[in-house]
N, C-alpha and C positions, 0 to 999 in steps of 0.2 A: 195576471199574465203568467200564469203555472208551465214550464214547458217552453220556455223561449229560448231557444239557444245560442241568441245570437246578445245575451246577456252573461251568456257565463265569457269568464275573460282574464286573460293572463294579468300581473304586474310586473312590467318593465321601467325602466326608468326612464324618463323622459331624455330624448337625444343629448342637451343641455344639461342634463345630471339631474339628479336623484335627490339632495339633499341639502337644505339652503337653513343658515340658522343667521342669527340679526339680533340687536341688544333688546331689551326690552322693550323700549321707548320705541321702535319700530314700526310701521303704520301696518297692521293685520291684513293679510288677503280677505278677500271676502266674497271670491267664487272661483271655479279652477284656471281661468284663462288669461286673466288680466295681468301684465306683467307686475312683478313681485317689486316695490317699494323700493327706491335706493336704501342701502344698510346692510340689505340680505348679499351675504356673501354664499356662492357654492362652493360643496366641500371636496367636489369628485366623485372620483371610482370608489362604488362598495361592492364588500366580495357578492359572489354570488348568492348567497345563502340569500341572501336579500333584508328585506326591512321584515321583523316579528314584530307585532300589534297585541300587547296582552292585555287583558282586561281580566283583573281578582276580583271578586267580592268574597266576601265573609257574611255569614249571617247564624241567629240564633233561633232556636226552636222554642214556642212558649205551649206546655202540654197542659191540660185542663188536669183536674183531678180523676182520677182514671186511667189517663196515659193517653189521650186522644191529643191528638198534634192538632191545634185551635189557631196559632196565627206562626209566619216565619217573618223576622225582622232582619235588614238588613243591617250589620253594624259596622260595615265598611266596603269600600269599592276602594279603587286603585287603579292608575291605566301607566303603559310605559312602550316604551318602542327600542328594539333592539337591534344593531348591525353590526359589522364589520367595515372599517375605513380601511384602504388599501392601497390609499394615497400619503404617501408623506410629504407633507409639505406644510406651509408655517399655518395656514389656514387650519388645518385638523388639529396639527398639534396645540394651538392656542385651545381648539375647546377639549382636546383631551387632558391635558394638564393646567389649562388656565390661562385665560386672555393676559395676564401678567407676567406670564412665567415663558413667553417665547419672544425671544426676539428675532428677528433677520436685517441684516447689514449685507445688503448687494446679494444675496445668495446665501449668505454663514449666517446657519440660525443655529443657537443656545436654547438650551433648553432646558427649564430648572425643573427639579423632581421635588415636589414640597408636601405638606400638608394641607396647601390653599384649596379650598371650597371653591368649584369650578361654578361659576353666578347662574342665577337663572335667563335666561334668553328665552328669544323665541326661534322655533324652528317649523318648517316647511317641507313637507317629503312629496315630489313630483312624483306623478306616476304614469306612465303611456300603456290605456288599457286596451283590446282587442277593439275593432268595428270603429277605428278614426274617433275613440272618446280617450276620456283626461282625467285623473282624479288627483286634487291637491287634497292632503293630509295637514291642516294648520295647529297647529302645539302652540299655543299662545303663553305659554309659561311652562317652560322643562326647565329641566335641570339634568347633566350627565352626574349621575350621583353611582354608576356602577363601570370602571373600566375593567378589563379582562389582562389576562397574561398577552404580553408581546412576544413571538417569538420567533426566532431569528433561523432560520432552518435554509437551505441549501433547494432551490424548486420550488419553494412557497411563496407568497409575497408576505411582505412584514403584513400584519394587521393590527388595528387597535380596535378592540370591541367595547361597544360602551350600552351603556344602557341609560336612555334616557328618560326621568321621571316626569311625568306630565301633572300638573297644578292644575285645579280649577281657576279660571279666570274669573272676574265679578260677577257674571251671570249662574258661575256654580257649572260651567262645560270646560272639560279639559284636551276635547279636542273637537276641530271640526273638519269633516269629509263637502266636498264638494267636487261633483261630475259632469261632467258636459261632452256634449258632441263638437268634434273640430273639424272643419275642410280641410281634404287631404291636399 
């Protein structure tokens, strides 16, 4: 299908949000449309820049005697996904700084600044793509193991940028894509 254009397609967020994370122990989606498992909480508004999807590998060259480049080995892959929250509220901030480190009492949430290792979860990234289709992004083991500077500016919104590490699961996949068509 070379040339279809009605494949190429923007990433929005789904009406309902964008971004849904959930403890480990959480039962996994397992195609883009089925409602998401009690557990999965949404996190809200991310900036605009949207969701980065990175994918590293490393690899090493083995050259015959001569100098002819004979095989390339992989010696490491890596995948992570990065945004901006834009939401303050006790929801974000538990996975920015740590499901232990926030509390809220009526409205008044606290919020400790530590060295705590924020756990690994599971997270879920909603997408609403062009032509009435859907793509759920499922992270079956992250980890936010990269937050960014907060900063507090006058016109901006606060943002907390994080970067989340994606784990292979037992199968050895650290993330799964699922698309579908929806009635409008």
């Amino acid at each position: 299908m070379a040339n279809t254009a009605s494949n190429v397609s923007v990433g929005k967020p789904k009406a309902a949000g964008g971004v849904y994370s959930a403890p480990i122990a959480t039962a996994l989606p397992t195609n883009a449309t089925t409602a998401l498992a009690s557990g999965y909480v949404g996190l809200g508004y991310v900036s605009d820049a949207g969701l980065v999807n990175s994918i590293s590998t490393d690899t090493n060259d083995i050259n015959a005697w001569g100098g002819d480049r004979v095989l390339t080995v992989r010696t490491s892959r890596s995948e992570s996904f990065k945004f901006t929250f834009i939401e303050t509220n006790a929801d974000v901030l538990k996975e920015v700084y740590g499901q232990s480190n926030v509390t809220d009492s009526s409205g008044a949430l606290t919020v400790l600044h530590n060295n705590t290792v924020n756990p690994t979860r599971r997270y879920v990234f909603e997408i609403a793509l062009t032509g009435d289709r859907v793509k759920r992004i499922v992270v079956p083991q992250g980890q936010i193991t990269e937050v960014g500077d907060v900063t507090y500016v006058d016109g901006d919104p606060i943002g907390y940028e994080v970067t989340i590490s994606a784990y292979p699961d037992g199968s050895g996949n650290t993330a799964y894509e699922y698309i579908a068509s929806v009635t409008p």
